[in-house]
DRENDO-1510 file (C-alpha; in Angstrom, 1 decimal, always signed):
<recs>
REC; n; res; u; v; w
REC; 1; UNK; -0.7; -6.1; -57.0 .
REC; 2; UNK; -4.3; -4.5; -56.5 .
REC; 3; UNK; -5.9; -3.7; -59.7 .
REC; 4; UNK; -7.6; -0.4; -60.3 .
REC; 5; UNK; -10.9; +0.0; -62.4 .
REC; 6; UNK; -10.1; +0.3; -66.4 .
REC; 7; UNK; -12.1; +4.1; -66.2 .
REC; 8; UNK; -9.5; +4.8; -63.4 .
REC; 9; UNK; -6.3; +3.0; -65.3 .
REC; 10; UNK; -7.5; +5.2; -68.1 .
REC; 11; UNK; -8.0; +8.5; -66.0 .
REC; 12; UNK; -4.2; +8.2; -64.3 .
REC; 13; UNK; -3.2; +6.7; -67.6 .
REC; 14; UNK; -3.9; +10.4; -68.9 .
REC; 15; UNK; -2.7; +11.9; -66.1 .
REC; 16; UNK; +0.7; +10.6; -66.6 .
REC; 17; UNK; +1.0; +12.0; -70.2 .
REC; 18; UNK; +0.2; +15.9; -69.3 .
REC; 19; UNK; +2.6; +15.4; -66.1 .
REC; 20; UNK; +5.4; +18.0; -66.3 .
REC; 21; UNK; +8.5; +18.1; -65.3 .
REC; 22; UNK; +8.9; +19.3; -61.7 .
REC; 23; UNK; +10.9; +22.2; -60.8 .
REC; 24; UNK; +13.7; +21.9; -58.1 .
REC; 25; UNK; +11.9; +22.5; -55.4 .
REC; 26; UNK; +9.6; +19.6; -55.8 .
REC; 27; UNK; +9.7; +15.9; -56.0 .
REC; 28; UNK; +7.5; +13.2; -57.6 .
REC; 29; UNK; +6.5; +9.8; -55.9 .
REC; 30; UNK; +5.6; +6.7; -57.8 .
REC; 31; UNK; +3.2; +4.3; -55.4 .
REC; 32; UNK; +3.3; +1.6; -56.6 .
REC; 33; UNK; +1.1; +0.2; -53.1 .
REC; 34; UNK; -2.6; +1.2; -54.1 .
REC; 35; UNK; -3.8; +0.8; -50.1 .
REC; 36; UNK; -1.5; +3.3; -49.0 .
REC; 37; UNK; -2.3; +6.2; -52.1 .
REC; 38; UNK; -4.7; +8.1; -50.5 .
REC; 39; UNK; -2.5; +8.2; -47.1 .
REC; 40; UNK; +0.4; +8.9; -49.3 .
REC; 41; UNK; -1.5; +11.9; -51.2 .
REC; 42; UNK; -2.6; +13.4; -47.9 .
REC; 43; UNK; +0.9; +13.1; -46.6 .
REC; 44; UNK; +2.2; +14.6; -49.6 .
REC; 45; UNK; +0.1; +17.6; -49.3 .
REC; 46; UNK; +0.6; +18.3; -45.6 .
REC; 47; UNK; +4.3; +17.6; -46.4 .
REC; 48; UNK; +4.2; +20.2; -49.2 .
REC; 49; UNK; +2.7; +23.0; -46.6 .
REC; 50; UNK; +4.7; +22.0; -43.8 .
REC; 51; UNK; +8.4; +21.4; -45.3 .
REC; 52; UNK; +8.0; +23.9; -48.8 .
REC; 53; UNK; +8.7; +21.0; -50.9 .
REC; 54; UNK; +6.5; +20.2; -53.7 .
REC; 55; UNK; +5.8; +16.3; -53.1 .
REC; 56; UNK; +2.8; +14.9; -55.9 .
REC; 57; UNK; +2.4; +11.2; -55.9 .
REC; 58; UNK; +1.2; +9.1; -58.5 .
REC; 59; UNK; -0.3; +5.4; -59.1 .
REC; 60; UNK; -0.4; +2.9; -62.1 .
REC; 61; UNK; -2.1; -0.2; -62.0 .
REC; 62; UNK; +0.4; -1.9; -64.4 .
REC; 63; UNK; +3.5; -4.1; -63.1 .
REC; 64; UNK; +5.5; -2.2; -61.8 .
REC; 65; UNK; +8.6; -3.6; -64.4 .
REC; 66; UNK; +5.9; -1.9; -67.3 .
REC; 67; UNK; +5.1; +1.2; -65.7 .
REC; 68; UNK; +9.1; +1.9; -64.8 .
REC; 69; UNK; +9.7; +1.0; -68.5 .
REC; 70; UNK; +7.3; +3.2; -69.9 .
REC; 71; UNK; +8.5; +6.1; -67.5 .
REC; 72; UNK; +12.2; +5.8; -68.6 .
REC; 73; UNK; +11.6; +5.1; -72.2 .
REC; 74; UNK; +9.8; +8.1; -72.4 .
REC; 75; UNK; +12.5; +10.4; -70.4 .
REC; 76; UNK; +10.3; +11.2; -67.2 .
REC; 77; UNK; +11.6; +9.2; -64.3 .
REC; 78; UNK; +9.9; +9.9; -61.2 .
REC; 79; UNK; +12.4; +11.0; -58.0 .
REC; 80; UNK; +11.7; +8.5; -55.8 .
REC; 81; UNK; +9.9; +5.3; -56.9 .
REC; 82; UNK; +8.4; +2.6; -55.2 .
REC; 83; UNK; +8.9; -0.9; -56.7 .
REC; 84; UNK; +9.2; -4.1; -55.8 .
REC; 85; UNK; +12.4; -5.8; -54.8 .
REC; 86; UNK; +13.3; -7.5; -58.4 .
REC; 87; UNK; +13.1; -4.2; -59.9 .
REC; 88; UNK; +15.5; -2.8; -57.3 .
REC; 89; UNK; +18.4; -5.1; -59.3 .
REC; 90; UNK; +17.5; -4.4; -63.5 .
REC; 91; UNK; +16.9; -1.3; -62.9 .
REC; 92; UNK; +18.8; +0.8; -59.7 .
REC; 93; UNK; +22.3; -0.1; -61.3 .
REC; 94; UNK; +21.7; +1.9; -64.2 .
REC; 95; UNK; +19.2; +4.3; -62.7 .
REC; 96; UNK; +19.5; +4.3; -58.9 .
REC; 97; UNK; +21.4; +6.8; -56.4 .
REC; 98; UNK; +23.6; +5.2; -54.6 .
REC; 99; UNK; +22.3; +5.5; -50.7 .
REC; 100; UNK; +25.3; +3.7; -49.0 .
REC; 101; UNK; +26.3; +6.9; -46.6 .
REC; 102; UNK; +22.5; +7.6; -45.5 .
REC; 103; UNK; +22.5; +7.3; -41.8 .
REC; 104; UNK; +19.7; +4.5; -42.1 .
REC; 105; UNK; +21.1; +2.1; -43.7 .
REC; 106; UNK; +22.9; +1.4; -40.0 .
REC; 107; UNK; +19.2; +0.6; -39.0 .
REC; 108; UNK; +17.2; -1.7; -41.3 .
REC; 109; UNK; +18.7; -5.0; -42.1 .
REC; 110; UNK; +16.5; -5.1; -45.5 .
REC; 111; UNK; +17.9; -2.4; -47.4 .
REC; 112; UNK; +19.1; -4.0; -50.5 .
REC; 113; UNK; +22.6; -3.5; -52.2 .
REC; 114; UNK; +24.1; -4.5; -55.2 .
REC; 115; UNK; +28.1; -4.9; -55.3 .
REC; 116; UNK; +28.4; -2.9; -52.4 .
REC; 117; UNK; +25.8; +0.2; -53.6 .
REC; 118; UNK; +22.6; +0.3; -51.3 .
REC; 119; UNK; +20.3; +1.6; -53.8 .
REC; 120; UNK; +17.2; -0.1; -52.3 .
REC; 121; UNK; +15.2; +1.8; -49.2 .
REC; 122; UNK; +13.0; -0.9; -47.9 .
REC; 123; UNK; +8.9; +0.5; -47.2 .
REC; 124; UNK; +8.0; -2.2; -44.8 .
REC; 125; UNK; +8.2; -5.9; -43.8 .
REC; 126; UNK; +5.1; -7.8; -44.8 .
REC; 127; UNK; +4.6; -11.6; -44.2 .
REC; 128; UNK; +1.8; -14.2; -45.3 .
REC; 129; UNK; +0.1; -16.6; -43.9 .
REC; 130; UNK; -3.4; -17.7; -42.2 .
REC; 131; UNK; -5.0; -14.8; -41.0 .
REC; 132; UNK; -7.5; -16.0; -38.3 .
REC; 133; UNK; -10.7; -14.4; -36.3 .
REC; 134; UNK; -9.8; -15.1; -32.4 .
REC; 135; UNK; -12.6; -13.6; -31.3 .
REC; 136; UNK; -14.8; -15.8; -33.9 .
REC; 137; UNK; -13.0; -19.1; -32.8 .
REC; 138; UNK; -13.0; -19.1; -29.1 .
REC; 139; UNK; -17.3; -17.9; -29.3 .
REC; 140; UNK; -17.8; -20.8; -31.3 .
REC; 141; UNK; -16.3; -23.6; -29.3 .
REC; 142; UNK; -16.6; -21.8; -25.9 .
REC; 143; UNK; -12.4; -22.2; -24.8 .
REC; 144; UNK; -9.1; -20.2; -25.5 .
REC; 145; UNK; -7.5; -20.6; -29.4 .
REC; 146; UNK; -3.6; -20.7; -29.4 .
REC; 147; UNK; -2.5; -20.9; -32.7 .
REC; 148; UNK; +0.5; -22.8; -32.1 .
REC; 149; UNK; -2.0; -26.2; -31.3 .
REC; 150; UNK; -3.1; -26.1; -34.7 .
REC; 151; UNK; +0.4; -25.8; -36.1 .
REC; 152; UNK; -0.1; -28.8; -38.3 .
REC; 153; UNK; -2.2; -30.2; -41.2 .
REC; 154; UNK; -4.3; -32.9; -38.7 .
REC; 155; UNK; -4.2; -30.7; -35.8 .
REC; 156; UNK; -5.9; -27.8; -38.5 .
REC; 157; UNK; -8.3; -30.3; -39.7 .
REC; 158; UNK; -9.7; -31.4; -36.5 .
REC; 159; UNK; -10.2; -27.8; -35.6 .
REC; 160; UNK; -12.2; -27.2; -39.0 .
REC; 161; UNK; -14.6; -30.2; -38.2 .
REC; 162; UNK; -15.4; -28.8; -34.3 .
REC; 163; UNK; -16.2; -25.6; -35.9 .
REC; 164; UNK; -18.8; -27.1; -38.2 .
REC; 165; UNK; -19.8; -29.3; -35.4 .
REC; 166; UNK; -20.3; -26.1; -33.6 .
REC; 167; UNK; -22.3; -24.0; -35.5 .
REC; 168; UNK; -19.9; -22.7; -37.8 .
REC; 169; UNK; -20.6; -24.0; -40.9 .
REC; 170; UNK; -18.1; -22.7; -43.3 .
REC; 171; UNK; -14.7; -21.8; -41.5 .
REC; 172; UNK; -12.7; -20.5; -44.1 .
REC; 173; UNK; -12.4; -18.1; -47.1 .
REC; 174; UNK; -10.5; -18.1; -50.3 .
REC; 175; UNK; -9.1; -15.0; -51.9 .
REC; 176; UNK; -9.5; -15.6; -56.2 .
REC; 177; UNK; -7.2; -13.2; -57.2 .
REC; 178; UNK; -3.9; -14.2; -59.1 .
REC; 179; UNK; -1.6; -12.2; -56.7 .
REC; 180; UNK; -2.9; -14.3; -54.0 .
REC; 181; UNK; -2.7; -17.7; -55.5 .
REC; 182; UNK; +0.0; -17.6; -58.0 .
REC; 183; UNK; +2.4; -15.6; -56.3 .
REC; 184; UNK; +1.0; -15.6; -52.2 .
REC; 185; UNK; +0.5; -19.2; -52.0 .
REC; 186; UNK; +2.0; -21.0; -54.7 .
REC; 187; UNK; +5.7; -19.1; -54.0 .
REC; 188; UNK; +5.7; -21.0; -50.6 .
REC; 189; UNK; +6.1; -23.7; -52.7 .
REC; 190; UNK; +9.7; -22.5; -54.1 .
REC; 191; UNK; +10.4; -20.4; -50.6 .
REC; 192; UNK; +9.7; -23.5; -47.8 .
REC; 193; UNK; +12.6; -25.3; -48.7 .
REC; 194; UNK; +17.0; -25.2; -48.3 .
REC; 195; UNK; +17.8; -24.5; -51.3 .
REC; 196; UNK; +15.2; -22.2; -53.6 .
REC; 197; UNK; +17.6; -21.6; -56.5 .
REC; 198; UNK; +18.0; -25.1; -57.1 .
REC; 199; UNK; +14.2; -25.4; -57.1 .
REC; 200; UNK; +13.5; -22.5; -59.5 .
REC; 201; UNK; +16.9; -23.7; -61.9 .
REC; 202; UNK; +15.0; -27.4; -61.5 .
REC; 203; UNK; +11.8; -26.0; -62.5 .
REC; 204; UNK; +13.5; -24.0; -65.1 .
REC; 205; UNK; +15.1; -26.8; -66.7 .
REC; 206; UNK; +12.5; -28.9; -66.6 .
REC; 207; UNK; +14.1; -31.5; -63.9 .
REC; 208; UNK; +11.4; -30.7; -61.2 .
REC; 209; UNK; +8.2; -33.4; -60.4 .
REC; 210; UNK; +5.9; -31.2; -58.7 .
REC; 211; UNK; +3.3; -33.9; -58.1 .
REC; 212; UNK; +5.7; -36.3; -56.4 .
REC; 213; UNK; +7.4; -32.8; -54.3 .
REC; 214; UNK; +6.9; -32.9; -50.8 .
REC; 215; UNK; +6.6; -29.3; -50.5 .
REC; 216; UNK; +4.1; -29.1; -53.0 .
REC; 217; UNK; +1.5; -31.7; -51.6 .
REC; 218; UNK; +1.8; -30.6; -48.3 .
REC; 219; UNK; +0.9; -27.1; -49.4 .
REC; 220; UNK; -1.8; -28.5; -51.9 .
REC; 221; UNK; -3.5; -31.2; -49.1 .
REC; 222; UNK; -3.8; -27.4; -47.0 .
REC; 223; UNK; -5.4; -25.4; -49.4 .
REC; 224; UNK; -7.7; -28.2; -50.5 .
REC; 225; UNK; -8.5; -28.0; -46.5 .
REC; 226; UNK; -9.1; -24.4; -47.4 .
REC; 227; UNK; -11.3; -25.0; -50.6 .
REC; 228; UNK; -13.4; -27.8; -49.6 .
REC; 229; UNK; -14.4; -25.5; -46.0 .
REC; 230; UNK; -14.4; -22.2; -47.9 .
REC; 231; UNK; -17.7; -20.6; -47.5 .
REC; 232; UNK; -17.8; -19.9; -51.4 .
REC; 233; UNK; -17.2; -23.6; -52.1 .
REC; 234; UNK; -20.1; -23.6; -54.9 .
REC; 235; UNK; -19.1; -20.8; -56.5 .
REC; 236; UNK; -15.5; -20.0; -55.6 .
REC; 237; UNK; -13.7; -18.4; -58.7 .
REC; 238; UNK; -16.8; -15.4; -58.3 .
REC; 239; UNK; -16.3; -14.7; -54.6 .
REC; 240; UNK; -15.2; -11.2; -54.0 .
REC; 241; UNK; -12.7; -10.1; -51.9 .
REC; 242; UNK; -14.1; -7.3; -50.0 .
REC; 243; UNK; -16.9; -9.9; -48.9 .
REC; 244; UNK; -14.6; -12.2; -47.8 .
REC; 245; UNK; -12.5; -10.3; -45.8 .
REC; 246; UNK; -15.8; -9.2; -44.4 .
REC; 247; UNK; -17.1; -12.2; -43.4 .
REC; 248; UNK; -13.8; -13.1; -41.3 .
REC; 249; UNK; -13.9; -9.4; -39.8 .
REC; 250; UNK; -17.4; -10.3; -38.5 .
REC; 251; UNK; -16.6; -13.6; -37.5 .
REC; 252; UNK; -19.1; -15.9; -39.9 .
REC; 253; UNK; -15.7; -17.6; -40.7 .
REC; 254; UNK; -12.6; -17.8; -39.0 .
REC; 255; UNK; -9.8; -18.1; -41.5 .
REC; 256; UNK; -8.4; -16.8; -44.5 .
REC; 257; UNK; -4.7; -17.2; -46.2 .
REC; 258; UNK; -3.5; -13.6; -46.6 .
REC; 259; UNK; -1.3; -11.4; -45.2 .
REC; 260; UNK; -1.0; -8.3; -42.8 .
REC; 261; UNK; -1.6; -5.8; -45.7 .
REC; 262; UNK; -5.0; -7.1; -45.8 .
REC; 263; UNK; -6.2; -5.0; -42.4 .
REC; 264; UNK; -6.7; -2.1; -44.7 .
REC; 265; UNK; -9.8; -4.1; -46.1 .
REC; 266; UNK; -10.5; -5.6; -42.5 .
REC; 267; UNK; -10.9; -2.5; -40.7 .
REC; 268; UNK; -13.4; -1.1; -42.8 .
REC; 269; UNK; -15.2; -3.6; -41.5 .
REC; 270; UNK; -14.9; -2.7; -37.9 .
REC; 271; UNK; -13.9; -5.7; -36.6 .
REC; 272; UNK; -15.0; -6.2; -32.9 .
REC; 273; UNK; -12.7; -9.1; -31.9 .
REC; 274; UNK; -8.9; -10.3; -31.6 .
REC; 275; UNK; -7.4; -11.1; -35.0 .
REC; 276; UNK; -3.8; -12.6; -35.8 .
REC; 277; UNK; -1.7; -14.2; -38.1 .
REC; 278; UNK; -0.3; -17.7; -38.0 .
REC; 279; UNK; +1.5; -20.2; -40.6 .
REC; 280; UNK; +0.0; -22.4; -42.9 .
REC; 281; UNK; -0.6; -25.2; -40.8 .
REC; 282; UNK; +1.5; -28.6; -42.1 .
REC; 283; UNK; +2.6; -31.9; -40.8 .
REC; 284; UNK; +5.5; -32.9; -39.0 .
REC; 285; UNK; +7.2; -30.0; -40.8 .
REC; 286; UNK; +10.4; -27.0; -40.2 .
REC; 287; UNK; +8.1; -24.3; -41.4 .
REC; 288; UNK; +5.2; -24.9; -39.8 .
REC; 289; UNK; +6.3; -22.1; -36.9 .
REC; 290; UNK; +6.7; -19.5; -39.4 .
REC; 291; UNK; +5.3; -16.6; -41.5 .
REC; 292; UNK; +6.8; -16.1; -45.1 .
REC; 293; UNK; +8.2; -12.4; -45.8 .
REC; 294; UNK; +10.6; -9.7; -45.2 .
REC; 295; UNK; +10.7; -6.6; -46.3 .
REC; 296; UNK; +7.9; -5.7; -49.1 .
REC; 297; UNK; +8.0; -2.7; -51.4 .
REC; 298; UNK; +11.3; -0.5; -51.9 .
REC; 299; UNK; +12.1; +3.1; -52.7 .
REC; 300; UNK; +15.2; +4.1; -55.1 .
REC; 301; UNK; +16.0; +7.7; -56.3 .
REC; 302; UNK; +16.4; +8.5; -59.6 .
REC; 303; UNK; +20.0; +9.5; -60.7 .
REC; 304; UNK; +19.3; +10.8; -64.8 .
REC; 305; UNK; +19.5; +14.3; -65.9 .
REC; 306; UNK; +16.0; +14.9; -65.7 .
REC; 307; UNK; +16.4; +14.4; -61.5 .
REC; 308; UNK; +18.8; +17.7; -60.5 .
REC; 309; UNK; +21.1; +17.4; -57.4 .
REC; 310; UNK; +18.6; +19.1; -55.3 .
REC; 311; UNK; +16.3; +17.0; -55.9 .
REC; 312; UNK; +18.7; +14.2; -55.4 .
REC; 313; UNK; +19.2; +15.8; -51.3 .
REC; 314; UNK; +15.2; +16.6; -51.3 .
REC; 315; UNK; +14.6; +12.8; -51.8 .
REC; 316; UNK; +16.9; +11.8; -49.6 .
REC; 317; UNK; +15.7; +14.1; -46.7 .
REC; 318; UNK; +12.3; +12.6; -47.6 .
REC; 319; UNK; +13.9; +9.3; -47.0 .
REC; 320; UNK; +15.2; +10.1; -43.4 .
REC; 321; UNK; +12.1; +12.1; -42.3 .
REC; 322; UNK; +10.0; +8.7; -42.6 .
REC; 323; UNK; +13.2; +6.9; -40.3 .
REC; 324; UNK; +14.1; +9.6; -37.7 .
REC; 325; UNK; +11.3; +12.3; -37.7 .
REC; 326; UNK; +8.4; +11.6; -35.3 .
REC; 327; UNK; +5.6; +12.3; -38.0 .
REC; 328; UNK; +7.5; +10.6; -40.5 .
REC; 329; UNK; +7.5; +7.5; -38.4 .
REC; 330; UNK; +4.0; +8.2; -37.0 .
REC; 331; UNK; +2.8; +8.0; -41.0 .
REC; 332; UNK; +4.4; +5.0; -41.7 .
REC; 333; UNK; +3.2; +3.0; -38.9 .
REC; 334; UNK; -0.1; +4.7; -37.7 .
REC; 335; UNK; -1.5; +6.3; -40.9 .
REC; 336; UNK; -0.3; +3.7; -43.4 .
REC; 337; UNK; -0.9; +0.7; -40.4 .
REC; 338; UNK; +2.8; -0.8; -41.7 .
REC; 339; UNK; +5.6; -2.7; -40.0 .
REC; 340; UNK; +8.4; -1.1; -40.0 .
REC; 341; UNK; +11.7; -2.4; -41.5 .
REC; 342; UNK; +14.1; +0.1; -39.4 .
REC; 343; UNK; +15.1; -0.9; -35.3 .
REC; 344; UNK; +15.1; +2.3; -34.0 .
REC; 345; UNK; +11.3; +3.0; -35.0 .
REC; 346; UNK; +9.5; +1.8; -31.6 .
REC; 347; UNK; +6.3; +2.6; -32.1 .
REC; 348; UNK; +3.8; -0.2; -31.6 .
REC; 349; UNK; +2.5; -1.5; -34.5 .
REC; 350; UNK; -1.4; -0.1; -34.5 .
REC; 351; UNK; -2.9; -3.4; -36.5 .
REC; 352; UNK; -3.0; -6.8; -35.2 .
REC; 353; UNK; -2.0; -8.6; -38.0 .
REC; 354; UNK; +0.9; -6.5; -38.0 .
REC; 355; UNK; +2.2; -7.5; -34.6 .
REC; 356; UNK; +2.3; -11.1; -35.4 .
REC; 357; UNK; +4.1; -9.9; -38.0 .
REC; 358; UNK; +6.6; -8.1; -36.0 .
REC; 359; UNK; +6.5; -11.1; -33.3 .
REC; 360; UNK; +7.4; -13.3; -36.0 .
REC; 361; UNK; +10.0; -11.3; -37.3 .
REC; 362; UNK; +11.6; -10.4; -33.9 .
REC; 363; UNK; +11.7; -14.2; -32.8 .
REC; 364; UNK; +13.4; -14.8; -36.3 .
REC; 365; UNK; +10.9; -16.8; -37.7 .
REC; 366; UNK; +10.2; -15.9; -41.0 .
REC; 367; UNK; +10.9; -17.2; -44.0 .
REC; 368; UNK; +12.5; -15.1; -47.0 .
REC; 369; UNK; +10.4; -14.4; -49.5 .
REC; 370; UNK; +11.3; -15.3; -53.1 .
REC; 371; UNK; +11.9; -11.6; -54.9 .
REC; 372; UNK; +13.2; -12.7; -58.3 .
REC; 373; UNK; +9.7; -14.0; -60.0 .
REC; 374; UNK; +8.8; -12.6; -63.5 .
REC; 375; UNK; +6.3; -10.5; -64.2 .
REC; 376; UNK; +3.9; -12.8; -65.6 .
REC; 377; UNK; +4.4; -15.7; -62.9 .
REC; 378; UNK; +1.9; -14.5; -60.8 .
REC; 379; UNK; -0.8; -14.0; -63.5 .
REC; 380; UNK; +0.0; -17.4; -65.7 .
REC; 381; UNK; +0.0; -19.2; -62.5 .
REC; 382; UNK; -2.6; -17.6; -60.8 .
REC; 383; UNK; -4.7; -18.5; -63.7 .
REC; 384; UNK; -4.0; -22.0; -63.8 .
REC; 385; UNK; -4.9; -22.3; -59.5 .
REC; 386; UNK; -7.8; -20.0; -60.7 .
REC; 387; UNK; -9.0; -23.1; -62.9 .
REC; 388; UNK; -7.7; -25.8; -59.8 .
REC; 389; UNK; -9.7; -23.6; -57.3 .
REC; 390; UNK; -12.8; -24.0; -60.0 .
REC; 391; UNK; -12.8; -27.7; -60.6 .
REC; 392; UNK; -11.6; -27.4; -63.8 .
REC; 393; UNK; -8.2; -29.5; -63.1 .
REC; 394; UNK; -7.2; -31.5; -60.7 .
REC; 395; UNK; -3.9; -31.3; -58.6 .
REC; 396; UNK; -1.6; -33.2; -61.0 .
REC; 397; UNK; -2.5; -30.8; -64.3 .
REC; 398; UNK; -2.1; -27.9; -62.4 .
REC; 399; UNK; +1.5; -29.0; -61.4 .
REC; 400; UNK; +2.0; -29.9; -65.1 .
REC; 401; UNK; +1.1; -26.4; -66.0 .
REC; 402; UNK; +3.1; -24.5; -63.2 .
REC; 403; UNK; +6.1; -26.7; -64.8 .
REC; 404; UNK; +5.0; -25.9; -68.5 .
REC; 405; UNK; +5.0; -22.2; -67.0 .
REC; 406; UNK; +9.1; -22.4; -66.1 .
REC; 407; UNK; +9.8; -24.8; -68.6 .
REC; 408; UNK; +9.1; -21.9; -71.1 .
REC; 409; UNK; +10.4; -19.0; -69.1 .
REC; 410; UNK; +13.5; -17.0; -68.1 .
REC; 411; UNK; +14.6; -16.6; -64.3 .
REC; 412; UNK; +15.2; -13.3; -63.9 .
REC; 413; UNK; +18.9; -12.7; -62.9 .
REC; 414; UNK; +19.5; -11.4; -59.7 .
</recs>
């Protein structure tokens, strides 16, 4: 989902073309999680030295469904890639190992399997949500914030309007990106609600009335709370990321939607005070006390004839070293800052937003994400709330042109 300069898609773009095939005694890793590549290069490296296994990892800034199909088409599958969970079912069947006897399965409830093969190892558990600045909130108003008052849509809104009345004069901040609106936001639209396959086969058959939904105003009537407080209001569709996630790390506003893969941009800013995740705030509503998420990014191992059998074993014992070995585990959580999607790894999470993650997951609230998008949803979508976030359309186009979207498109079978 993060994009990488054009001179750097270019660079690895060539990178990929001279890359040889790897002997036996070495793996490749496709990343396809650009806030982790540097941890994962270093690990690879130490990993290498430490183990005698030649481990390289590689990024693409492409969709990951692209970037697999280019790799395949042109015979040089990686040994273990990372992609999302849609890509675990069109292409493990037909290109997977078949990980059913590792020991971990018995310790992650997120693996996924397809007619009884687990082919999918899953990375982490990642949930969205409001991110929020404790620290920023209780200096402002001078008492305690607990989340759970300001679990719905009034209760949010009278909170906003103390802030202002208190000195904070623009509470919140809106990510631009696609990713985060057309696939973050706008999926809660499809994932708060009992049955999301009838939703998406709705939309898909052109039976759905967005504007007249319940979800989907009560998700709408939030953000607008978010767009009409954000502190890029005049000029939203041009505010940068890395500012506002600085802003809420230094407290000049107090809440963002996002979720808990977003600390790797916080913590560069040194954040002095108490951060945490909560949901998006509705009325009167079941989902109100819960995160959306699960687990988020997953490894499968190549089976062609351009992966050998040792290879097959090396990736596999790469596999079990991040579940059962200490500085396995250590990397995922510590070095990478992720939650991890396997019960016997206790280590305390080492970001905040990941522990309200983990508390949300533990107490069982969080919703399932929706895995089974297409490729393009999140950029076609993103770009039509790109022009609702600008003032260019109001609510009911945009919901016109979400439907046009899966009017015109195939759900991808799953």
């Amino acid at each position: 989902m993060r994009k990488l300069s054009i001179a750097m898609a270019t660079l690895v773009a060539a990178a990929f073309a001279a890359t040889p095939v790897l002997a036996a005694d070495g793996i490749t890793i496709f990343n396809s999680k650009m806030e982790i590549q540097s941890q994962l290069e270093e690990m690879a490296e130490k990993y290498s030295e430490e183990k005698g296994v030649n481990v390289e990892v590689y990024y693409s800034s492409d969709t990951v469904a692209a970037h697999m199909s280019t790799r395949y088409a042109s015979n040089e599958p990686y040994t273990i890639s990372m992609v999302d969970a849609k890509d675990i079912y069109s292409l493990a069947p037909d290109h997977g190992v078949d990980l059913s006897g590792e020991d971990w399965v018995k310790d992650t409830s997120q693996a996924i399997a397809i007619d009884g093969k687990v082919y999918g190892f899953p990375v982490c558990v990642e949930a969205r949500g409001i991110i929020y600045n404790k620290s920023a909130i209780e200096d402002t108003l001078g008492e305690e914030f607990k989340p759970e008052d300001y679990a719905t849509y009034d209760a949010f809104a009278e909170l906003l309007e103390k802030l202002k009345e208190n000195g904070m004069e623009t509470p919140t901040g809106v990510m631009k990106e696609d990713w985060s609106l057309g696939a973050h936001y706008l999926q809660q639209v499809y994932e708060m609600r009992d049955d999301v396959e009838g939703e998406i086969a709705a939309l898909h058959e052109g039976k759905a009335d967005l504007i007249n939904d319940k979800r989907f105003n009560s998700l709408m009537d939030t953000f607008d709370l978010l767009k009409e407080n954000n502190y890029a209001k005049d000029s939203a569709i041009s505010a940068v990321r890395e500012d506002t996630e600085m802003y809420l790390a230094d407290g000049d506003i107090a809440f963002m939607f996002g979720g808990n893969w977003d600390w790797s941009v916080l913590a560069e800013y040194e954040p002095q005070g108490e951060m945490g995740m909560m949901p998006v705030p509705q009325n009167d509503d079941e989902y109100n006390n819960k995160l959306v998420g699960g687990g988020s990014k997953y490894f499968f191992i190549d089976n062609s004839d351009q992966t050998s059998e040792e290879q097959v074993q090396l990736a596999k014992d790469f596999l079990n070293w991040l579940v059962y070995d200490e500085e396995g585990q250590d990397f995922l959580v510590n070095t990478c800052a992720l939650v991890p999607a396997f019960t016997n790894i206790e280590l305390e999470v080492s970001d905040p937003l990941g522990v309200s993650v983990k508390s949300f997951a533990d107490s069982g609230n969080l919703v399932a994400d929706y895995r089974y998008a297409p490729d393009d949803h999140y950029a076609k979508n993103g770009a039509s709330f790109q022009k609702y976030l600008a003032g260019e359309i109001d609510r009911a186009e945009l919901a016109t042109e979400i439907e046009d979207y899966w009017k015109a498109t195939t759900p991808v079978e799953h």
